[in-house]
VMD Tcl script that draws the C-alpha trace (Angstrom):
set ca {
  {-53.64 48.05 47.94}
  {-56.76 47.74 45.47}
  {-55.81 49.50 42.17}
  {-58.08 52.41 42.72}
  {-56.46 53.38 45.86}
  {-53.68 56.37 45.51}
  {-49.82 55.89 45.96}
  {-48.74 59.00 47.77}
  {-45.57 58.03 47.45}
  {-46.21 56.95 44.15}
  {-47.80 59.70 43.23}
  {-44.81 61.90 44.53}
  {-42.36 59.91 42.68}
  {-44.40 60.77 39.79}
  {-44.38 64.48 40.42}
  {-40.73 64.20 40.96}
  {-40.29 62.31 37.81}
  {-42.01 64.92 35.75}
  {-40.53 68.19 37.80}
  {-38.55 69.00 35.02}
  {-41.63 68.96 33.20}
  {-43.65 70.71 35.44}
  {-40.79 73.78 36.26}
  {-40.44 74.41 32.65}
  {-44.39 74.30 31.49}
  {-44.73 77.03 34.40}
  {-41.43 79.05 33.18}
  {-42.31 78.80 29.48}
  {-46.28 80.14 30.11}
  {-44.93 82.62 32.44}
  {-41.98 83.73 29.85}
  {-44.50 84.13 27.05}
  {-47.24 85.63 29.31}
  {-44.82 88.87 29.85}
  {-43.53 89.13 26.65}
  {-46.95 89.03 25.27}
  {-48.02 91.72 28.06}
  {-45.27 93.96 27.29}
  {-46.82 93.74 23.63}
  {-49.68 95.15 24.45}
  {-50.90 98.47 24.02}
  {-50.97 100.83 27.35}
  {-54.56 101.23 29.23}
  {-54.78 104.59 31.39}
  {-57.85 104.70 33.71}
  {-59.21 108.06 34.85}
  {-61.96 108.55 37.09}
  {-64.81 111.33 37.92}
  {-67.28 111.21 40.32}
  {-70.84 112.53 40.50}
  {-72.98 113.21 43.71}
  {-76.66 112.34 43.38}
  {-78.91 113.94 46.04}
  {-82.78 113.04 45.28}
  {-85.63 115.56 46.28}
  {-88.19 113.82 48.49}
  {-91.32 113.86 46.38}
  {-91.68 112.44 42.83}
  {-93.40 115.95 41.06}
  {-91.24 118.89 40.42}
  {-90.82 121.87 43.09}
  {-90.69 125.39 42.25}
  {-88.87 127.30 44.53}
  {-87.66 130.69 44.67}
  {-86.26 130.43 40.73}
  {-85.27 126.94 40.49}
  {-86.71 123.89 39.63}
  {-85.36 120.38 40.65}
  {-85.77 117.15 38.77}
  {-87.40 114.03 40.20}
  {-85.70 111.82 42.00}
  {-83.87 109.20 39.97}
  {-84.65 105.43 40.26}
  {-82.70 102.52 41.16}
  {-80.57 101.80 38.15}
  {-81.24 104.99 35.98}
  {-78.17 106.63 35.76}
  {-76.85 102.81 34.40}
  {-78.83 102.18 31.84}
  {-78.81 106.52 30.89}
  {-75.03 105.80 30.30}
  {-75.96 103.37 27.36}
  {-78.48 105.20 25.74}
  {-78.15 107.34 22.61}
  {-79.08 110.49 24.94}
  {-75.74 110.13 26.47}
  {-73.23 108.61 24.44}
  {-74.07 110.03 21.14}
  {-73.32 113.62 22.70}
  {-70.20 112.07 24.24}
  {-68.75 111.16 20.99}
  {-69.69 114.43 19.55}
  {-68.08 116.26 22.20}
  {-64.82 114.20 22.05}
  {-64.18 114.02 18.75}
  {-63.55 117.62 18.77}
  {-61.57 117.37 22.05}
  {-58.16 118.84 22.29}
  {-54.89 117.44 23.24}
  {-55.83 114.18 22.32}
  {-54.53 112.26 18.92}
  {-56.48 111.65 15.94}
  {-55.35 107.98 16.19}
  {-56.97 107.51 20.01}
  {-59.81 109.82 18.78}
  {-60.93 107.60 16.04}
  {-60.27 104.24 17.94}
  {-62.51 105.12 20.92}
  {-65.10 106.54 18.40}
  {-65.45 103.63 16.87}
  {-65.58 101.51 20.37}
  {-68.11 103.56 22.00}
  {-70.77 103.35 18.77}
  {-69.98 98.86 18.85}
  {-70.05 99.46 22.59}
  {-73.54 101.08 22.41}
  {-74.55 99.00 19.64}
  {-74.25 95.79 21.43}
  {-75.32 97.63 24.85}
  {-71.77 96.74 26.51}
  {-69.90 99.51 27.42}
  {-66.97 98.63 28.14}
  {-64.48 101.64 27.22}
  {-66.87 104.13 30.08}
  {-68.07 101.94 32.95}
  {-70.29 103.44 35.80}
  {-69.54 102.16 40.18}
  {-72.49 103.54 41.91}
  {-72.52 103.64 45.72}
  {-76.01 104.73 46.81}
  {-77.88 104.64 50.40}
  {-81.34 102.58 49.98}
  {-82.30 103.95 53.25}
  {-81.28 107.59 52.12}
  {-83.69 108.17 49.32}
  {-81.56 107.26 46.44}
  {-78.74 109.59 47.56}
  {-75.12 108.53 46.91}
  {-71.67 108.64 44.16}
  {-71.20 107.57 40.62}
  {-68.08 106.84 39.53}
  {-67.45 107.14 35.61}
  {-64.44 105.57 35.16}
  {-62.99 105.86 31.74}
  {-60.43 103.96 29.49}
  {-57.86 105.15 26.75}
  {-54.43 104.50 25.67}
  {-52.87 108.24 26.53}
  {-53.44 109.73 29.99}
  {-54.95 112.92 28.61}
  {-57.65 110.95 26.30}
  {-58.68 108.96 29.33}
  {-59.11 112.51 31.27}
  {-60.75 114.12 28.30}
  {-63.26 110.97 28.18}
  {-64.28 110.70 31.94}
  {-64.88 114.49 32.49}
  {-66.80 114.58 29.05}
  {-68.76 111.40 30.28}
  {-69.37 113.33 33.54}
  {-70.75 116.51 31.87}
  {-72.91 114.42 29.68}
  {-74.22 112.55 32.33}
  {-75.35 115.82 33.80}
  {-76.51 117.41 30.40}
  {-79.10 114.42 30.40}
  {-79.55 114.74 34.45}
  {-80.68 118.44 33.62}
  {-83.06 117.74 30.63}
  {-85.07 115.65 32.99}
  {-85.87 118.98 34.72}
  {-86.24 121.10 31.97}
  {-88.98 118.17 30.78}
  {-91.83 118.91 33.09}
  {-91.38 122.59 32.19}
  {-91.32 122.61 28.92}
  {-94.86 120.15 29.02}
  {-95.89 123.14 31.73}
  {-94.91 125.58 28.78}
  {-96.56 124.02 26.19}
  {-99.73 123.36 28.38}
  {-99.89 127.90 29.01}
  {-98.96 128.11 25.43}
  {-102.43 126.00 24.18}
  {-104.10 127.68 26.47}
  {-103.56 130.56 25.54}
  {-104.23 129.92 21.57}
  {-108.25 129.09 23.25}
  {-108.31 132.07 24.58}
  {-107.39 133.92 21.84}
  {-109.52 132.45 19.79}
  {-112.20 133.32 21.76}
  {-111.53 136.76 21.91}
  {-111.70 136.94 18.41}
  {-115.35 135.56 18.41}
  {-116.11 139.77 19.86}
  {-119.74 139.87 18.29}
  {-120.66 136.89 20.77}
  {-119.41 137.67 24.41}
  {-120.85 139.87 26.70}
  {-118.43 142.94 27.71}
  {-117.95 141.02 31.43}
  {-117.02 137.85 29.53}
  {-114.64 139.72 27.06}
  {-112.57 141.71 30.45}
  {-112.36 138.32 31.94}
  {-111.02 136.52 29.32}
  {-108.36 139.57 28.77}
  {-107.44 139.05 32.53}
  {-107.14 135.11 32.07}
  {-105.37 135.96 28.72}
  {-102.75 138.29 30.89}
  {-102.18 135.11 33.90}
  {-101.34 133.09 31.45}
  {-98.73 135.25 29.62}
  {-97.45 135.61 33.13}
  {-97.45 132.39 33.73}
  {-95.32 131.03 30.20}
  {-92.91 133.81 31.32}
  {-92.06 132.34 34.57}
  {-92.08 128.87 33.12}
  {-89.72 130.07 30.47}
  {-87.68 131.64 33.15}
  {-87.23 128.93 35.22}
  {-86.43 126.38 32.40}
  {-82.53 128.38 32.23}
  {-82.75 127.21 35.85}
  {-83.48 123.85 36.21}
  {-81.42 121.27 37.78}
  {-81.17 117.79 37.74}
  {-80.11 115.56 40.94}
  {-76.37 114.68 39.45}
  {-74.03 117.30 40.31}
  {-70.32 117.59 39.94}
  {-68.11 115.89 42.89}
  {-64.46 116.06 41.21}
  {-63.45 116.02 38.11}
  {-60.70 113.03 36.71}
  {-57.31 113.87 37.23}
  {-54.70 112.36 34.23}
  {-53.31 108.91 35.85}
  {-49.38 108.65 36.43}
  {-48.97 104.62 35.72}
  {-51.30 102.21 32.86}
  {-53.55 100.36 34.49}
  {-52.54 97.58 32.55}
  {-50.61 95.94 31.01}
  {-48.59 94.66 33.91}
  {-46.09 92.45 32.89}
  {-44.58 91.33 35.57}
  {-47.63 90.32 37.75}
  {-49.30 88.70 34.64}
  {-46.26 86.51 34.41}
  {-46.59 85.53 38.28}
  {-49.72 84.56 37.92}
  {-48.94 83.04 34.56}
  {-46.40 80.56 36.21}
  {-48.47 79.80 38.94}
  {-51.33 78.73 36.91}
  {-48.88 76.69 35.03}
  {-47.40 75.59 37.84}
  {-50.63 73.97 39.25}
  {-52.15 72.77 36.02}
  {-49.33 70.86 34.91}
  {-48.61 69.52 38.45}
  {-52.76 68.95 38.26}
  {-52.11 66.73 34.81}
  {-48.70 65.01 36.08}
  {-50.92 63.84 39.12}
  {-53.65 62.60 37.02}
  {-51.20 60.66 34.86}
  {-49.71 59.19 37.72}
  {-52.84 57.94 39.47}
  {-53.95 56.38 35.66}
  {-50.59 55.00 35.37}
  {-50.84 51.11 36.23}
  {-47.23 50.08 34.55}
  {-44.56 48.77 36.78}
  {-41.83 51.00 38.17}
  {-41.10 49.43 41.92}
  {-41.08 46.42 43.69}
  {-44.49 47.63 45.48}
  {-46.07 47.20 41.75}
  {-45.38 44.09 42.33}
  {-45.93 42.91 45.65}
  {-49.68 42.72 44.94}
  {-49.00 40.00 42.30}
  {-47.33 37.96 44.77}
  {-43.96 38.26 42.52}
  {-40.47 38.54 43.79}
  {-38.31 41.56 42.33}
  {-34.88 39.94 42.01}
  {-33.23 42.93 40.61}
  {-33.73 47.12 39.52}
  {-31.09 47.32 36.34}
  {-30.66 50.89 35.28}
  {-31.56 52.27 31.77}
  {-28.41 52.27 28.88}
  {-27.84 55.53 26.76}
  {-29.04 54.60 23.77}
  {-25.22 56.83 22.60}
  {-23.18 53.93 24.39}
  {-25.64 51.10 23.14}
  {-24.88 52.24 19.79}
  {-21.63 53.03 19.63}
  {-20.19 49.78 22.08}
  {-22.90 47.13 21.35}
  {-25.16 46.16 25.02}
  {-22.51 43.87 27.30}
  {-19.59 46.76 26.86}
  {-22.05 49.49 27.31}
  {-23.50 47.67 30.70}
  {-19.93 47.36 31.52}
  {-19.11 50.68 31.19}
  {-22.26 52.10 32.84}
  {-21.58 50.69 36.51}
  {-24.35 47.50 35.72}
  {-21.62 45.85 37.54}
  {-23.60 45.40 41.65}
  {-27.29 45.24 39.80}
  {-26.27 42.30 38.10}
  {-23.99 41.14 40.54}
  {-27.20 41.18 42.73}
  {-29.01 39.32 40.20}
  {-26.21 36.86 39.96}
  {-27.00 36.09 43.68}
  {-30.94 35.85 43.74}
  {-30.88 33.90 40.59}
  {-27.85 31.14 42.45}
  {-30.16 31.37 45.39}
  {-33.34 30.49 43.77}
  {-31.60 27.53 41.90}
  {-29.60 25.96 44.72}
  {-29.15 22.47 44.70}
  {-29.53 22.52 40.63}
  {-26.67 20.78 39.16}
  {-26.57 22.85 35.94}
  {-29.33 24.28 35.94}
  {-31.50 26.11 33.24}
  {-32.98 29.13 33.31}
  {-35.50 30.39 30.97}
  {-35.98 34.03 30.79}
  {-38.88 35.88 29.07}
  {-41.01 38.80 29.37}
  {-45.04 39.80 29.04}
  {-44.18 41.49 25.47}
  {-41.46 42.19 22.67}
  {-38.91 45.40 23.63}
  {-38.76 44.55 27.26}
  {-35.12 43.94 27.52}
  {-35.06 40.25 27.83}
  {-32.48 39.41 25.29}
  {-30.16 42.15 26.39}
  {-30.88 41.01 30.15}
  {-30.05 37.77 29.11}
  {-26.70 38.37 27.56}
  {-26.00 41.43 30.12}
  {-26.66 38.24 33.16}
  {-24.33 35.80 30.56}
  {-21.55 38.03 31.13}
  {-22.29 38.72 35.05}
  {-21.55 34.83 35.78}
  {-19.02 34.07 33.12}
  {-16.76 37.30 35.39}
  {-17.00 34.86 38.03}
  {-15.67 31.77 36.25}
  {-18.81 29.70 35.26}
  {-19.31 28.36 31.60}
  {-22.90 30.04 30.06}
  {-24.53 28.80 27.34}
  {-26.97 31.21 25.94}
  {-29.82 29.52 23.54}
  {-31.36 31.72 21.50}
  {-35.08 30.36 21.29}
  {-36.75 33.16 19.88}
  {-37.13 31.54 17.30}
  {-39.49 34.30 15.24}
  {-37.69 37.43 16.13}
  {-33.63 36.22 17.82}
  {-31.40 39.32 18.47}
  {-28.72 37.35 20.97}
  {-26.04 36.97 17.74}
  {-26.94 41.48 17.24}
  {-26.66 41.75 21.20}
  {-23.20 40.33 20.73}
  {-21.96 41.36 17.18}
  {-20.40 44.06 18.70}
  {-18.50 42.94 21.89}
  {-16.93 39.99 19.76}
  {-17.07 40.53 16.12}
  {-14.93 37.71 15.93}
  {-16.00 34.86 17.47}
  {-15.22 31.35 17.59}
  {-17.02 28.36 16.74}
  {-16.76 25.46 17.89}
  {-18.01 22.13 18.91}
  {-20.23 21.11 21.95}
  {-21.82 17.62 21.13}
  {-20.84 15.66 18.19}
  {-19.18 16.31 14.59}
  {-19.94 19.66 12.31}
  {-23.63 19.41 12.24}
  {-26.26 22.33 13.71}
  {-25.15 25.96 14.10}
  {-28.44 27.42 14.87}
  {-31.12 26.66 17.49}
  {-33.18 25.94 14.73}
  {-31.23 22.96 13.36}
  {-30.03 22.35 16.94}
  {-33.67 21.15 18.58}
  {-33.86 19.15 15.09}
  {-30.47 17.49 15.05}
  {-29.54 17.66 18.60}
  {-26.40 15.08 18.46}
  {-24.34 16.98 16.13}
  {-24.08 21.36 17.46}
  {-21.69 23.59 17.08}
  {-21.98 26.85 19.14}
  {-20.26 30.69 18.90}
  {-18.14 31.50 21.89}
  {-18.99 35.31 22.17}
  {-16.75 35.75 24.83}
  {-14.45 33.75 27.33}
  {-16.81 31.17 29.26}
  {-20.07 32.33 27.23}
  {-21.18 30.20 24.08}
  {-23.98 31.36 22.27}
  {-26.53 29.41 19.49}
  {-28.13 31.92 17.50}
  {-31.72 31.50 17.00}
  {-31.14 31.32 12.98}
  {-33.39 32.67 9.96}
  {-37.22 33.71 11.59}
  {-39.42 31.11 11.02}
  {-43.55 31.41 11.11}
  {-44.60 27.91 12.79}
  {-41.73 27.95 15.63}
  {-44.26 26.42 17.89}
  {-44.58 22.99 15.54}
  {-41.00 22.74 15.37}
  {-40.85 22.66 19.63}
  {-43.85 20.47 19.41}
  {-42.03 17.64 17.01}
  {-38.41 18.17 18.91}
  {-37.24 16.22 21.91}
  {-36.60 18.97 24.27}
  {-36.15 17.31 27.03}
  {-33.15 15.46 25.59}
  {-31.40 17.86 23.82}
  {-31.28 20.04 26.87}
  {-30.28 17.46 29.21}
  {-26.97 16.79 26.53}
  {-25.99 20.16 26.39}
  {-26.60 21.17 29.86}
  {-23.69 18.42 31.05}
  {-21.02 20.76 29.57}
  {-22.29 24.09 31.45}
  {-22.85 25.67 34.74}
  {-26.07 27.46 33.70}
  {-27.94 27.31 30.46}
  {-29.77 30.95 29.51}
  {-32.64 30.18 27.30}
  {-33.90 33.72 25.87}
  {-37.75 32.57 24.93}
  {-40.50 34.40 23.43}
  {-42.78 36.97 25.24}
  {-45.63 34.88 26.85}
  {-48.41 37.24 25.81}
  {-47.08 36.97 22.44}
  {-46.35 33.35 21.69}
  {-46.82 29.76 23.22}
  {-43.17 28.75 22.56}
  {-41.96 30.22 25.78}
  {-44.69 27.68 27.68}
  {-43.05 24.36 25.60}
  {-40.14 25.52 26.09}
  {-40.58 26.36 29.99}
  {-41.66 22.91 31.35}
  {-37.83 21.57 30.43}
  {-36.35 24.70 32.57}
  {-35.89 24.57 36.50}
  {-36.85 28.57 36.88}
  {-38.14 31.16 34.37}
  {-37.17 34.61 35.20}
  {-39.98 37.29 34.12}
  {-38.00 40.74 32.52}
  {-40.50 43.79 32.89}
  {-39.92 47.08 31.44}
  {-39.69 49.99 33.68}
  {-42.86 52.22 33.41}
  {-43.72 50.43 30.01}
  {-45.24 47.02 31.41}
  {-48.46 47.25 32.74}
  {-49.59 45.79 35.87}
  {-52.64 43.74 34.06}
  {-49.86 42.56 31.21}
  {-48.11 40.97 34.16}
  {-50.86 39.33 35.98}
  {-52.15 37.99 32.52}
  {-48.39 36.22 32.09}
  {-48.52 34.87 35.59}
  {-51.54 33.63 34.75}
  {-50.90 31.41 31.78}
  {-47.30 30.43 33.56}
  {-48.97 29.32 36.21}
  {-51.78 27.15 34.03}
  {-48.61 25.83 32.04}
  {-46.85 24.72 34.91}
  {-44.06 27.27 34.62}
  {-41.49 27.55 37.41}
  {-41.81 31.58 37.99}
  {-38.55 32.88 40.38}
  {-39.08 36.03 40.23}
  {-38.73 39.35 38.19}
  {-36.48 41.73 36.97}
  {-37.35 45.58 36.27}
  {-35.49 46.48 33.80}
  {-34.72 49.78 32.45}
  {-35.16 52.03 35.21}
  {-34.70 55.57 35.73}
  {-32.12 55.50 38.25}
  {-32.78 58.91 39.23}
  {-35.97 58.47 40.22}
  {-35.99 55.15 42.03}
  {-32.63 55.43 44.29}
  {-34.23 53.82 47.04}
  {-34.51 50.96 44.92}
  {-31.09 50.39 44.03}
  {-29.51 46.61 45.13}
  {-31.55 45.89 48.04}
  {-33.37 43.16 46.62}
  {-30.61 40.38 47.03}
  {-31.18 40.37 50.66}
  {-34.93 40.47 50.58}
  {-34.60 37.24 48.17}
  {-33.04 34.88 50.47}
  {-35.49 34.75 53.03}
}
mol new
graphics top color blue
foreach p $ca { graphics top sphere $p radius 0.5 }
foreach p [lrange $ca 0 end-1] q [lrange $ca 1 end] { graphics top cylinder $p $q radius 0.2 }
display resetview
């Protein structure tokens, strides 16, 4: 599998990983979602409806005593609703409404002159559902919003009536120009009458008979201007709503969740596909490296409180070392006491406490350990220890008095005391941290110090440097049969690992295998002691 192909299964683990995650970024958005709703301020919704039916021509029509207004075009009735002919008169008309609060009075003022400001009503919207084929003729919905029932009523039925008001004026237009028009005619022919010594008697009856059509005329026009209608008329009025509209706590909080759900299943997905760090032995297979063992995370509590070998003890390490135990005698059979070098890609992995955790895995099953301490800039074998066996012994393996550190050791190798940390296990501490560790394993005879102490053992531990970190661990790993690679459960990456094979392999290093260490048990179960098996073919 190429590294930009997806894991399903990896990619599931990862969601099951992070479902704890996942369940409460959904529950905690969908928690503060409804109490945010329930916050809010109430919004009732009333509607009235208007029934437009267009004449078929485009010029008034007198008949009988009314007059109709032209039809209205696509869109009118809209863009009407956000002029100042129609909201202006709205406001008026509801600010001295009854049965609604002062409060709710003054807040929808003030929304409806921003509203018309910006031309975005929002607080009286308009649905229009109009037959193209019909002539224009169809419903308008004004749908109104407030924070009382009654205020949204008051609102929508005003907005109605104003609608209308403005519907009607368009009517009354064209007679009021037809008024004006009899009215200027008439001021010419009165002012021709008045020029008497000029007009023939004939000329002066007919302009008194023009004079009187045209009075007859401006009366009708006036007349018909109390009756003119527009093409809006009154369908129903708005009713006062039983429930708020919004806010709907409950529902919002649904939907809250789910959208949490998804996005933060969304971002645990992507975080698994861009996570290249090892977790399983299929992180590994790729880099041609056997997984020896899976060892289970400490509690940092027990760690703490019983020092790393009684904590592993008391955690149940017991079978994932035990396993290790196995792979590690399997890998080295036919060694007569045989040394094996363990290391990792970088510091934190677990290597030391591997190291010791492994020391006291073989010494349960009666072999003598030595554990060397070669981390020379940064040992923590004589802290891994200090609190299983506060006490411990030293005592002499080659020679008289002479080295008690691993330091002093590789320089005076004849004459070294080591620290029995517990029955079967001796320990040399790596000593005070020292800068230029890699001269002193360049000037000491490895070889032969090794192959002295390794006569009075059935295994020699050597806990090196990281190999990405330091050269030490490559001098040090061409005088070991095996080196044993620790990585840290979805901490190493993938490219850290191949870049350690990689200068193992250029400094002839023995690689047997590796070790995950660290793991979250609950996650990988399938993963558990399996691997002893798979190591001995």
């Amino acid at each position: 599998m190429t590294e930009q192909e997806i894991d399903l299964s990896a990619l599931w683990r990862g969601i099951q990983r992070r479902l704890f995650w996942i369940l409460g970024t959904a529950l905690l958005l969908a928690l503060g979602v409804y109490f945010w709703s329930r916050a809010q301020a109430p919004v009732y919704v009333a509607s009235a409806t208007l029934i437009s039916a267009n004449s078929a021509t485009s010029d008034p029509v007198f008949s009988g005593a009314t007059v109709k207004a032209p039809p209205l075009p696509e869109g009118a009735v809209q863009q009407a609703l956000q002029s100042t002919q129609v909201i202006v008169p709205l406001i008026t008309a509801f600010s001295t409404q009854e049965g609604v609060s002062a409060e709710e009075k003054s807040r929808i003022t003030q929304n409806l002159n921003l509203e018309l400001s910006e031309q975005r009503l929002k607080t009286v919207t308009l649905v229009s559902r109009i037959d193209q084929f019909s002539g224009g003729n169809g419903i308008y919905t004004l749908n109104a919003k407030a924070r009382t029932p009654e205020a949204a009523t008051s609102l929508a039925n005003l907005a109605s009536q104003a609608l209308r008001n403005w519907d009607g004026d368009r009517a009354k237009e064209n007679i009021r120009r037809a008024a004006a028009g009899f009215r200027a005619q008439l001021g010419q022919v009165d002012e021709q009458l008045i020029e008497q010594n000029t007009l023939s008697n004939l000329e002066r009856q007919t302009l008194i008979a023009r004079r009187a059509n045209l009075q007859s005329s401006l009366a009708n026009v006036i007349i018909l201007e109390e009756s003119a209608v527009g093409v809006l008329s009154r369908l129903s009025d708005a009713v006062p709503p039983r429930e708020p509209q919004s806010p709907k706590p409950l529902r919002n909080a649904v939907l809250a969740g789910l959208l949490g759900l998804l996005l933060s299943a969304g971002i645990v997905a992507l975080i698994t596909v861009l996570d290249r760090t090892i977790r399983n032995e299929d992180d590994l297979l790729s880099l041609n490296l056997p997984t020896l063992a899976v060892v289970p995370r400490l509690r940092q509590r027990d760690i703490l409180l019983n020092g790393i070998v009684r904590a592993a003890r008391q955690a149940g390490l017991y079978e994932a070392i035990g396993f290790l135990r196995v792979n590690v005698l399997t890998a080295l059979q036919g060694k007569q006491h045989p040394i094996l070098m363990v290391t990792s890609t970088a510091p934190g992995e677990g290597k030391s406490s591997l190291t010791a955790t492994l020391a006291d895995g073989f010494a349960s099953s009666g072999q003598r350990v030595l554990i060397i301490d070669a981390d020379l800039r940064r040992g923590t074998q004589e802290v891994v220890w200090e609190k299983f066996n506060e006490a411990g012994q030293w005592h002499q393996l080659v020679g008289t008095g002479g080295a008690r550190s691993t330091r002093e050791a590789f320089q005076n190798p004849e004459n070294v005391q080591v620290l029995q940390v517990e029955e079967n296990v001796d320990m040399l501490p790596a000593g005070p941290s020292m800068h230029d560790s890699l001269s002193l394993l360049n000037q000491a005879d490895l070889g032969k110090a090794l192959a002295h102490w390794r006569q009075s053992y059935d295994l020699i531990l050597i806990d090196s440097a990281p190999l990405l970190a330091l050269a030490d661990s490559l001098v040090l790993g061409e005088h070991a049969d095996a080196v044993l690679m620790i990585c840290e459960y979805g901490r190493t990456p993938a490219q850290s690992v191949r870049a350690a094979l990689r200068r193992a392999e250029r400094g002839g290093l023995k690689i047997m295998g590796c070790v995950i260490n660290k793991s979250d048990a609950r996650e990988d179960k399938s993963y558990g002691y399996s691997y002893a098996y798979s190591a001995r073919k």
